[in-house]
Each structure stands twice: as structure tokens, then as C-alpha cells.
N, C-alpha and C positions, 0 to 999 in steps of 0.2 A: 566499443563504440564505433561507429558508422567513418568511416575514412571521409574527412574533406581534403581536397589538398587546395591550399590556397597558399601564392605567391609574398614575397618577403614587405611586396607593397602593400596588400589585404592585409597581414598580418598588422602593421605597422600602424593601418587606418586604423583596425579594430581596437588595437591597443592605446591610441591616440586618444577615441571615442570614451574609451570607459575610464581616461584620466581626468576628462571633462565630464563626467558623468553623464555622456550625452551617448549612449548605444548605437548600431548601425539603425536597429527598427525603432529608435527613437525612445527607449526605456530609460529609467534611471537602472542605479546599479541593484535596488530593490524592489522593481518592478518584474511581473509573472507573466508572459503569455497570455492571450488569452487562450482558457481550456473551456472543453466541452463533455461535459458527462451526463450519459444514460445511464440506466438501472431496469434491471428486468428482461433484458436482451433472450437472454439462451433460455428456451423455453424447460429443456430437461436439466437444467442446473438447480440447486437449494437456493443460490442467488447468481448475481454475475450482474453488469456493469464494464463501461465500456470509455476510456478517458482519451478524448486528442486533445492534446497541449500543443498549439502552434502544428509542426511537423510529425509532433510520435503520436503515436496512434496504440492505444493496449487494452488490451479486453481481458477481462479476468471473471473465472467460472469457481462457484465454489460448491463441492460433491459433498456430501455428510455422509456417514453410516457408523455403525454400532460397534465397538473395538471393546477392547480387555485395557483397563489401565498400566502403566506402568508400576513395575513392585516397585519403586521407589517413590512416586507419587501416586499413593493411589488413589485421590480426591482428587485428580487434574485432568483434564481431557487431553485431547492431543490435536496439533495442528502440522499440514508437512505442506514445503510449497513446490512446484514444480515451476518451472520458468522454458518455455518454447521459441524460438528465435526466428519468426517468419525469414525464409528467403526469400520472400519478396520484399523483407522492410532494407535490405539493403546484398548486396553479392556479395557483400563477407560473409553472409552467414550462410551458405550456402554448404552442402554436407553437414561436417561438424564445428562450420568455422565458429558460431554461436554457443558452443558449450563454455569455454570460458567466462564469454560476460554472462551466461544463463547462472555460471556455480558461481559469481561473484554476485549476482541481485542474489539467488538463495541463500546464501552467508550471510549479506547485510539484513536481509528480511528474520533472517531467522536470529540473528545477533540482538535484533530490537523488538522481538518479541520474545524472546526468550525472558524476564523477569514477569513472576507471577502482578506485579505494580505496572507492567505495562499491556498484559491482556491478563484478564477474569479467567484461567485456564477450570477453578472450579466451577463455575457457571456450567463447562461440560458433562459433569459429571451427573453421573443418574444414580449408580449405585457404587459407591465407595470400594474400590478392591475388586470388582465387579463387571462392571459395565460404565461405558462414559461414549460422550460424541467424537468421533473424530473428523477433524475437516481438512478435505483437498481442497486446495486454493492453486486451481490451474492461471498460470498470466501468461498469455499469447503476446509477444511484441512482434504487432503488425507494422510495423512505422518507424524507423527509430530518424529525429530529429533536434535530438542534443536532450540534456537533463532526462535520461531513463530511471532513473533512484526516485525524484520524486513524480516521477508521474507513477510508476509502477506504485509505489505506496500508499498514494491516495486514490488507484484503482481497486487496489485490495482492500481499503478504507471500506467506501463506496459499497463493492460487492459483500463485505461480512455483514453491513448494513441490513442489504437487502435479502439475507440469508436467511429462513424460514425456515425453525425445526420443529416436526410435529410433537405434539404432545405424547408425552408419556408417563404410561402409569402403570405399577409394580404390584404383581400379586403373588404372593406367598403360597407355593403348592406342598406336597407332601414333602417330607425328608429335607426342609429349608431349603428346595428349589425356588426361586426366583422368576418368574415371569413376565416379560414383556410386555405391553399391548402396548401399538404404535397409531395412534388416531389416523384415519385417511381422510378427514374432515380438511380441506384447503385450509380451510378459516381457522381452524383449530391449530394453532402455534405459536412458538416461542421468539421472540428476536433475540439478538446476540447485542449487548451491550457492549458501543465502540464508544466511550468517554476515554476513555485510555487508551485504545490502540493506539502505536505509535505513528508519525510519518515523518520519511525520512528528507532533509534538505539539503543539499549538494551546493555547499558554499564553493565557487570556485576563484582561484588566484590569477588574475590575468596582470603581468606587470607589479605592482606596490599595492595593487587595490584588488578586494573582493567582492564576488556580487554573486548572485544568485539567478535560478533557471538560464543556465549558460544554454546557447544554440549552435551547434552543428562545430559552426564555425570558430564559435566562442571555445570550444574545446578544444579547438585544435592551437589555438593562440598558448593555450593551459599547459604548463607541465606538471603544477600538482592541484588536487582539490579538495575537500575533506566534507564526509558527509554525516548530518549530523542526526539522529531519534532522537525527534522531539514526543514528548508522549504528556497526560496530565494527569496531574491528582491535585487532588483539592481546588479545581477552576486554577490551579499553575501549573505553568509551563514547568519541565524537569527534563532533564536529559538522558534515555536511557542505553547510550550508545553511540558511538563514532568509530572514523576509519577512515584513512587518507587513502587516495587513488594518485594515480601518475607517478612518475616516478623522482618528482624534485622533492624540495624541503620548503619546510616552513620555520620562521624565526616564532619566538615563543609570545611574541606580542602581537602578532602576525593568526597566531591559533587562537589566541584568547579571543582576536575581535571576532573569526570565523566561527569560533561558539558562541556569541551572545547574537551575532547576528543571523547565525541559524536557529538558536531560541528565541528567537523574537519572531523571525518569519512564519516559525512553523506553529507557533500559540496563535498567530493571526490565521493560517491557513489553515489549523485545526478549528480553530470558533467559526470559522466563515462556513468549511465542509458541511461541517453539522447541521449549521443554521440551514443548508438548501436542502439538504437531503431530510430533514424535517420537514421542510415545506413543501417540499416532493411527495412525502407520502401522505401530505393532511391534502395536497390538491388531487392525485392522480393514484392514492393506494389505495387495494384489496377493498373492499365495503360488505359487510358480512350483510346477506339478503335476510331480509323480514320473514319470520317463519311465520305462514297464518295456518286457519284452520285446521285440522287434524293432524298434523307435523307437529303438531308445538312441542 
């Protein structure tokens, strides 16, 4: 995370604030930034999406192409993430000061996507043992401004959304080869069903109280926080994963409220997601043109 250094006075107000439940930018301790997301940015991406919360700033591209399954799963497609640490989102990450927290977002991304109940891994598959989708999911962190976990997560939300795979169709040649054809038709695709994808929430402990999308500064107040995948099935919230950051404790009554109140935030921030990015694409998506005369 982004070095703030602030004084034992700052410290002390911030800590004051969030006992009153009264934040410096005027939040409760369940209140979110306001965020700003596009979709459809990077033009040579399958999809990409682009999320600033308050100060962070993260753009995330996502590449498809044709892979071999796994012999252990051979009905499953595959997904890998890579995570990039602009030096210009802060001078720590300058060289390779950004690999650590880059291998700690691809841990937790991939820890909460890792159960077949929290991404449709079959939905990739084309041919069983075979052939299947596999997707790069690049996240650029341009910005970093406290709470990176869930902005990243509801970036890669966002982006598998808007993820376009062309149609494919399978034809049987001699000697049980298998054939490809990959439509070039724009119009002609599939989307990637996100009802389940997880997103992840970053309960943090400032003082005796917990709250959520902590800022810059707010982190620095923290010495532990815990982050939770929230993910659904059946229209309910479920939990497909956690991890504590920093390096203090927490008491056991202390973790329980930190999970239900990162289930509760992130069933709210999943329903809300969904609702715009639908409404996104019935205002501003793709519209397949009228074929008339001899085209038809």
C-alpha cells in the first residue's frame, strides 16, 4: 500500500472520528467513496473497464485465446491474473518495489475465484479434454488511494462483464480430428456470466471499531484488516474466502462482526454492480444493424 505518514495528532483525530462514527470526509463507518466506472476503454482487449474510487485509479484488460485443459479438470476453462503496479501511482513502486502487493492482489483474486460455486470455470469449455477459453485478466494500478482489494475486484467484475467471446463451432474431420471455426462476426458472441463472480471487501480495524473502503490515511491508522469474498448463489450472499493483512490480531468477536459486515456490504455492492452494468449495456451497448436486401 501507498506510504502516508501522518503525525500522532492525525492519527488520534482519525481514530476519534471513526469512534463517533463521524469519518474525516464525512462518511459513516459503512459508507463507500464515491466510484466511477467505464467499460469498453482498450480497444484491442475481449473486454476492459476502468474503476477510480475516490483516489485509486485501476484499469483492467481482459485477452482470451484457445488453450488445452487441464488433465485434472477437463470440463473447466482456465483464468490467470496478472497485476501491474504503475510508478506513477505512487514512488514505492518504482523498480520492483510493487511486486509484493501485485503477488498479494493475485493471491487473494485467485483464492476467491478459485471454487467452481464462485466462477462458471465450465461455461469455458468448448470441447471437454480438448479445447476450452482461457482468459488473461491484466489490472493496471494507476492510482493507488487506500482500499486496493476492492476496487481491483469490482474492476475485474466490470471488465469479465464486458468480455466478448466469439462464437464457436466444432466440426468433425477425418481420423476424429476436431475443428475449430471462430466467427469474426463482432455481433456474433458470447458473454461470460458474472452472477457469481466474487468481490472482494476490505473490512478494516481502526481502534475497537470496523468499517469499510478505508483511505490512504485510514490505513495507516490500521495495524490489521481482513478481507472478505463475497460471492452469490441462489440471489444469497456466501462467503467464498478471507485473509487478514497487517500485521496485529483480532479477537474472535471482533472477526465474526468483520464477516457479516463484509457479507452484507458486498451482497449490497454485488446487487447495485450488476443493476448499472445492465443498464449500461441496454443504454449504450453493441446494437446488431438491420441486414436488408441481398445480405439477408
Amino acid at each position: 500500500m501507498a506510504y502516508v505518514a501522518l503525525s500522532e495528532a492525525e492519527k488520534t483525530f482519525i481514530l476519534h472520528g471513526v469512534e463517533e462514527d463521524y469519518r474525516c470526509d464525512g462518511r459513516s463507518r459503512r459508507d463507500y467513496r464515491p466510484m466511477e466506472l467505464e467499460t469498453g476503454l482498450v480497444s484491442n482487449a475481449s473486454g476492459s473497464a476502468r474503476l477510480r474510487l475516490a483516489n485509486t485509479d485501476i484499469l483492467v484488460g481482459v485477452k482470451t485465446e484457445i488453450d488445452v485443459p487441464h488433465q485434472l479438470t477437463p470440463e473447466f476453462g482456465k483464468l490467470e491474473f496478472f497485476v501491474d503496479c504503475s510508478a506513477n501511482a505512487t514512488p514505492e513502486f518504482e523498480g520492483r518495489g510493487g511486486s509484493d502487493l501485485a503477488q498479494e492482489l493475485i493471491l487473494s483474486l485467485k483464492n476467491a475465484y478459485e471454487s467452481p460455486f464462485a466462477f462458471d470455470y465450465r461455461s469455458l469449455c468448448l470441447i471437454p479434454g480438448q479445447q476450452c477459453w482461457k482468459l488473461y485478466i491484466d489490472i493496471l494500478i494507476l492510482e493507488c488511494g487506500g482500499n486496493l482489494y476492492d476496487a481491483v475486484s469490482l474492476a475485474a467484475k466490470a471488465a469479465l462483464f464486458n468480455t466478448k467471446l466469439p462464437r464457436v463451432t466444432a466440426t468433425l474431420l477425418d481420423a476424429g480430428i476436431t475443428d475449430l471455426i471462430i466467427s469474426d462476426n463482432p455481433y456474433d458472441c458470447t458473454r461470460i456470466g458474472i452472477e457469481t463472480v466474487p468481490l472482494l471487501v476490505t473490512v478494516c480495524k481502526i481502534g475497537d471499531f470496523c468499517l469499510v473502503d478505508p483511505s490512504a490515511e485510514e490505513e495507516a491508522c490500521s495495524t490489521v484488516s481482513m478481507v472478505v469474498a463475497v460471492s452469490q448463489r441462489n440471489n444469497e450472499a456466501f462467503l467464498s474466502g478471507t485473509h487478514m493483512t497487517g500485521g496485529g490480531s483480532m479477537h474472535r468477536d471482533t472477526m465474526l462482526n468483520c464477516l457479516q459486515l463484509g457479507l452484507s456490504i458486498g451482497d449490497y455492492l454485488d446487487k447495485l454492480l450488476v443493476k448499472m452494468l445492465k443498464q449500461e449495456q441496454e443504454r449504450v451497448g453493441p446494437k446488431r444493424p438491420k441486414i436488408v436486401g441481398f445480405l439477408k
